[in-house]
N, C-alpha and C positions, 0 to 999 in steps of 0.2 A: 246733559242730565247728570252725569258721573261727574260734575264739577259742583253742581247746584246740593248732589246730595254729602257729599264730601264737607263743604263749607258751613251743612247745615249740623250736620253732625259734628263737625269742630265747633263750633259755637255753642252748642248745648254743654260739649264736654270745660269749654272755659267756664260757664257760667258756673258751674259746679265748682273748680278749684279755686277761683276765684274770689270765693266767699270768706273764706281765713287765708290772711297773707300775712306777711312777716313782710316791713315796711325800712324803708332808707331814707334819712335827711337829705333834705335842697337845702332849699333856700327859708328853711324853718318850718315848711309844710310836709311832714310825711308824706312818701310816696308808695305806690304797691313795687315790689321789686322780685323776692321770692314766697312762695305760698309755705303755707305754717310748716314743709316739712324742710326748706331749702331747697327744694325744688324748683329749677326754672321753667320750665314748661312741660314736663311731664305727660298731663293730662289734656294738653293740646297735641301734643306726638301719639299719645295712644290716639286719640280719635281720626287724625289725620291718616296716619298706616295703615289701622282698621278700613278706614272707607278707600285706600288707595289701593288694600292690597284686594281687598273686595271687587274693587271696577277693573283692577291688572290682571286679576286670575283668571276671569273669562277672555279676555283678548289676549294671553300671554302664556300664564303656566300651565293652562289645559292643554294647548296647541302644542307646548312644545319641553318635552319632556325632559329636555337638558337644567331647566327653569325647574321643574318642579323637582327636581335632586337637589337642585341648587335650595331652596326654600325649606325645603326639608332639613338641609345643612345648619340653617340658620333659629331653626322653629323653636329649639328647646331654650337658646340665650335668647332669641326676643322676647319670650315669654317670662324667663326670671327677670330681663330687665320691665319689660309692662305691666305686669301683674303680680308681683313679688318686690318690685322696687329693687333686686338685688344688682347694684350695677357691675359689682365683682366678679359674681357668675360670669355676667352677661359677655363683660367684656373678657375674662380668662377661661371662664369654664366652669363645671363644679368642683367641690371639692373629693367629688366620688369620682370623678374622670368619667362620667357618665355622659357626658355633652362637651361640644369642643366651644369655647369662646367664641364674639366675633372676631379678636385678634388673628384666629386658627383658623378659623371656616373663611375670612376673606382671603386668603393664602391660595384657598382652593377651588373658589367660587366668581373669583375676579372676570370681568368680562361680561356677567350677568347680569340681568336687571335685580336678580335677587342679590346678587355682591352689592349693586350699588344702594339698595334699600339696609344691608349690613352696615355698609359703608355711614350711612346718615344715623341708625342707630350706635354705631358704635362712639359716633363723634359725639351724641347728645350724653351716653352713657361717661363720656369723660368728662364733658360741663357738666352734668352733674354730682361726680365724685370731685369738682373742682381741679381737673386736671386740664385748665384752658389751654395750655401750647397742645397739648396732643389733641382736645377736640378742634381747635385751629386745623390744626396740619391735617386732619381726616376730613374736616366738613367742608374746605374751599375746595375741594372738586366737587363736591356734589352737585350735581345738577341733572333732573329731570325734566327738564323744559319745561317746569308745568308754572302756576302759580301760587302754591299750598307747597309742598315741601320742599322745593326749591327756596322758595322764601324764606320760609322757617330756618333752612340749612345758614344763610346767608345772617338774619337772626341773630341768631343763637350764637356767630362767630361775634356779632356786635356785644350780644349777652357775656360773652366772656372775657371781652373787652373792657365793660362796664365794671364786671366785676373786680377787675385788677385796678379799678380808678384811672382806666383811660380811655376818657371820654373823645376826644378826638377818634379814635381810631374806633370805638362803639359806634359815635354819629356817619364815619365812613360806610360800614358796613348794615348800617339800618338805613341808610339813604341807599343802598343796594338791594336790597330788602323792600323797599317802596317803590323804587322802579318798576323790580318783576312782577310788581302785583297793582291791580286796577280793581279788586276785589273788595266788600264792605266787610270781610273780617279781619284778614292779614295787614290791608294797607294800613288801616288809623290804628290796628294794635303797633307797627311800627314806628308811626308819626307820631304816639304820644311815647315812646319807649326813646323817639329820637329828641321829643320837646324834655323828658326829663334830665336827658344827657348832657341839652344845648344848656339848663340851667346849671347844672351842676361844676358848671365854666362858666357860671355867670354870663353867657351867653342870650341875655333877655329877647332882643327883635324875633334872632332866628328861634326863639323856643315860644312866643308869640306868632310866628308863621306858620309853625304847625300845629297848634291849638284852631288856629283860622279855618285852614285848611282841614284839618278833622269836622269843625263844625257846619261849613262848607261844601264839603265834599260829601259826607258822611253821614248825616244828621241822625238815622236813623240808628246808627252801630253804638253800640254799649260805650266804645273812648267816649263817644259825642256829650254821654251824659256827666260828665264831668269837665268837660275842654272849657266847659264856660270858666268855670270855680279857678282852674288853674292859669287861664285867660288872663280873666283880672289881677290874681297874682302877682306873672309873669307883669303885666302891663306897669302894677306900683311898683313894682323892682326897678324896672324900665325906665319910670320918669323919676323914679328917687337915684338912679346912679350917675 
C-alpha cells in the first residue's frame, strides 16, 4: 500500500513539472531534458521523500528516537532545498548560521536512515547546482532497497552524465535505473531518458528497443504516449543510415 501510494503521488507531482520544460537537440526533434527552471527532477524528489518519509516515520522515526534527532538534523536544509529551491542553503547552510548544511549534518548523522535520506538529497542538490562529480560521488551509495528512490538515485547519476555529453556512461547508469524498477512510473521514465541518450550517439536499433519496450510494457504510463512519434523517428533514422 506504501508503495502504491508513493508512486501515485509521484506521478501527479511530474505531471505538474512537466508541462513547461526547456528542451535539447537529437537528431532534429527536440526533446524534454530540463523543466523551464533547469531543474532536473526536482518535483519528482519532492513527491517521492514526501510519501517515503511519510510511510518511514511510522515504522522508524517514531520507534526510535535516535532517527528522529537524526531528521531533525536534517529538517531546516531539506526544506530550503524542496520548497525554496535554495540548493546553497541546503547543501552549506544559511547564511545566518541558523541551520547546518547536509554537507555538516551528514558528518553527524551517518549510519541513519535519516543520513542516508541526507545523503540522496544532498547528491540531487548538487546535480542541480550543476555540480555532477560531487553529486556522482554522494548518489552511487545510495541505496534503500526499494524501487522509487533507489532508482531515482541511480537516475539522476545517468542525468549528470547526460548533461556533461556523455552519453555512454548516462545509458550505463539508466539501464541501472531500469533494472531496480519493474514499476509503470520509474521504469519507462528511464527507458525513454535511456532511448534519448541511445540517439544522441546515433545509436538508432537500441533507441528503437526502448521505444518498443515503453509501448509494450507500459502502454498505459505518460512515456507511452509519445514512444510512438519518437518510434517512427528513431525507425527513418535507422533505415536512412
Amino acid at each position: 500500500m506504501a508503495e502504491d501510494n508513493k508512486e501515485e503521488v509521484a506521478q501527479e507531482e511530474v505531471k505538474e513539472t512537466s508541462k513547461e520544460e526547456i528542451t535539447t537537440e537529437g537528431d532534429g526533434e527536440q526533446k524534454p531534458l530540463l523543466d523551464k527552471n533547469g531543474k532536473l527532477i526536482s518535483g519528482l524528489i519532492i513527491a517521492i521523500l514526501v510519501c517515503y518519509l511519510g510511510w518511514f516515520g511510522y515504522t522508524k522515526f517514531i520507534s526510535e528516537p535516535a532517527e528522529l534527532a537524526a531528521q531533525d538534523e536534517i529538517w531546516w536544509a531539506e526544506n530550503a532545498m524542496h520548497f525554496n529551491e535554495d540548493y546553497n542553503a541546503a547543501i552549506l547552510g544559511d547564511s545566518a548560521e541558523i541551520f547546518n548544511g547536509l554537507e555538516r549534518a551528514l558528518e553527524n548523522i551517518s549510519g541513519t536512515q535519516a543520513g542516508l535520506i541526507a545523503q540522496f538529497d544532498l547528491g540531487i542538490a548538487y546535480l542541480n547546482k550543476g555540480e555532477y562529480e560531487q553529486a556522482r560521488a554522494v548518489l552511487v551509495d545510495v541505496d534503500f532497497g526499494d524501487q522509487m528512490v533507489t532508482t531515482v538515485a541511480k537516475g539522476a547519476i545517468g542525468d549528470s552524465y547526460m548533461q556533461e555529453g556523455d552519453a555512454e556512461n548516462a545509458i550505463k547508469y539508466y539501464d541501472i535505473a531500469i533494472s531496480n524498477s519493474s514499476n509503470s512510473f520509474t521504469c519507462p521514465l528511464y527507458m525513454k531518458k535511456c532511448a534519448f541518450a541511445h540517439e544522441s550517439i546515433q545509436q538508432w536499433n537500441n533507441a528503437i528497443t526502448y521505444y518498443e519496450r515503453i509501448k509494450n510494457e507500459f502502454p498505459e504510463s505518460d512515456e507511452a504516449k509519445s514512444a510512438e512519434k519518437y518510434l517512427v523517428k528513431a525507425q527513418a533514422n535507422s533505415t536512412a543510415k
